[in-house]
Kinemage of the C-alpha trace (Angstrom):
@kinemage 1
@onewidth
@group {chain A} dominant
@subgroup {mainchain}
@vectorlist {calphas} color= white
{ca unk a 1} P 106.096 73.248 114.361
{ca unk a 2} L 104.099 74.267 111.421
{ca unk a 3} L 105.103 74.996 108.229
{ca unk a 4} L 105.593 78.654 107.486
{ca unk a 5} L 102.581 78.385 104.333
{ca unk a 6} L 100.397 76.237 106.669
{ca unk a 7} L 101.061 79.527 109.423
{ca unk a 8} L 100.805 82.290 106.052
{ca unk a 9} L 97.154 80.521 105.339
{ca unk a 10} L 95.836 79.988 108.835
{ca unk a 11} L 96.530 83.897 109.595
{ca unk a 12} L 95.163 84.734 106.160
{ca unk a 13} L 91.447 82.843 106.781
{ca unk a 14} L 91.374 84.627 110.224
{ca unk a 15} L 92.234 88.362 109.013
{ca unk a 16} L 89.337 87.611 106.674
{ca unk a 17} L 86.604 86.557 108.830
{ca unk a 18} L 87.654 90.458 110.161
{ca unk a 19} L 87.899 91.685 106.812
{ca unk a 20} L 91.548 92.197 106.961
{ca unk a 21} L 94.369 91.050 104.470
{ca unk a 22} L 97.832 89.565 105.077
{ca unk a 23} L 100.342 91.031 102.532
{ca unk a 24} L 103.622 89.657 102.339
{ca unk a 25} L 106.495 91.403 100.969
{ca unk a 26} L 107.723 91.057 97.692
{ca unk a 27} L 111.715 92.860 98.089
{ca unk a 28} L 114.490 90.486 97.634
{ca unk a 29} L 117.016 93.386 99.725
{ca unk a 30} L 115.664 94.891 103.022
{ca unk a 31} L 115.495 98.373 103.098
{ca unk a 32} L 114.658 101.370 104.989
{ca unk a 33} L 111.120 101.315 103.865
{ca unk a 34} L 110.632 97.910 102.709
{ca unk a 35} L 111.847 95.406 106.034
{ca unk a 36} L 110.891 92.439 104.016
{ca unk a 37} L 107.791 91.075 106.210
{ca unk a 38} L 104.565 91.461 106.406
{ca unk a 39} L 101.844 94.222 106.434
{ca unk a 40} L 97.893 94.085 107.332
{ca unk a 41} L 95.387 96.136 105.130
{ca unk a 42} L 91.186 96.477 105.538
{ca unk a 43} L 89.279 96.372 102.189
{ca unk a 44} L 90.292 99.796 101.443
{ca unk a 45} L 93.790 98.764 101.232
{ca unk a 46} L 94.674 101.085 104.391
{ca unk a 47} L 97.420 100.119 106.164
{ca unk a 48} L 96.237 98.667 109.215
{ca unk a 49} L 99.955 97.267 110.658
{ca unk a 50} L 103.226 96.884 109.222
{ca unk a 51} L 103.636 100.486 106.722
{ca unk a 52} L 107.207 99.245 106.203
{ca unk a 53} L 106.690 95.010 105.869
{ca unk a 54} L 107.688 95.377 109.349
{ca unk a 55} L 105.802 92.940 111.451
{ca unk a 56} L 106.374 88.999 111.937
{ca unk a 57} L 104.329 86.324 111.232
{ca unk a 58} L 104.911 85.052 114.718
{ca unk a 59} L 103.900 88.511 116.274
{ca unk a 60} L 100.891 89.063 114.169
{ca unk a 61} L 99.921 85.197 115.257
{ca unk a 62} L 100.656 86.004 119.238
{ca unk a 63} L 98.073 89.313 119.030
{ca unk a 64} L 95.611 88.047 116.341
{ca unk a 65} L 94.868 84.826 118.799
{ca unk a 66} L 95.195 87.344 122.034
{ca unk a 67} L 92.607 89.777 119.660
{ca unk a 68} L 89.918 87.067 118.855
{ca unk a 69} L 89.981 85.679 122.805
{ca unk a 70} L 89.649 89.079 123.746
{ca unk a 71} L 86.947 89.907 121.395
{ca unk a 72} L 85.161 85.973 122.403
{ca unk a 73} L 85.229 87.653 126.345
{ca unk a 74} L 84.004 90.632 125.065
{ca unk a 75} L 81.245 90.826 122.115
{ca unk a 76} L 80.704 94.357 122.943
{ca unk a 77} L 84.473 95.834 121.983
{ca unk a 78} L 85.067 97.605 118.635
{ca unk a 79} L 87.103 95.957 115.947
{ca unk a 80} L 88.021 99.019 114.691
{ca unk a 81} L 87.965 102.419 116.234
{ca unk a 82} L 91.519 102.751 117.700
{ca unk a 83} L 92.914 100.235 114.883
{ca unk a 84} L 92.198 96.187 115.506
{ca unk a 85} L 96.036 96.121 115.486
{ca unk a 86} L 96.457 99.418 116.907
{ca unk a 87} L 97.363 98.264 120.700
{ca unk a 88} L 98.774 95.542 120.950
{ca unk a 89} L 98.288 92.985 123.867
């Protein structure tokens, strides 16, 4: 198994090809608004998934690969529209 920076950076170069942005979360004490994972932004710094840090590195992995061989099948689809991350797989 990988390395969780190895995962962090692999995620990171992908979300950018689709200019998209991995944010990790900074809080040292989970919260009710701050769950301590991850978010993804666009270049606007919209919230694209995770408003609360709420979304794994494992889950964003398992649709981001599911995403791309969806989008490889299918040149045609919209990256954005309904959100890239907006139903999941």
């Amino acid at each position: 198994m990988k390395n969780l920076k190895s995962r962090e950076s692999k995620v990171r170069r992908q979300l950018k090809k689709l200019d998209l942005r991995l944010i990790k979360s900074r809080v040292k004490t989970p919260n009710i608004n701050n769950c301590g994972f991850y978010q993804i932004v666009d270049f606007n710094n919209i919230v694209v998934e995770g408003e609360f840090f709420d979304i794994s590195l494992e889950t964003i992995e398992k649709n981001l690969t599911a995403r791309i061989k969806l989008l490889k099948e299918h040149p045609h689809f919209e990256l954005f529209g309904s959100g890239f991350f907006g139903l999941w797989l």
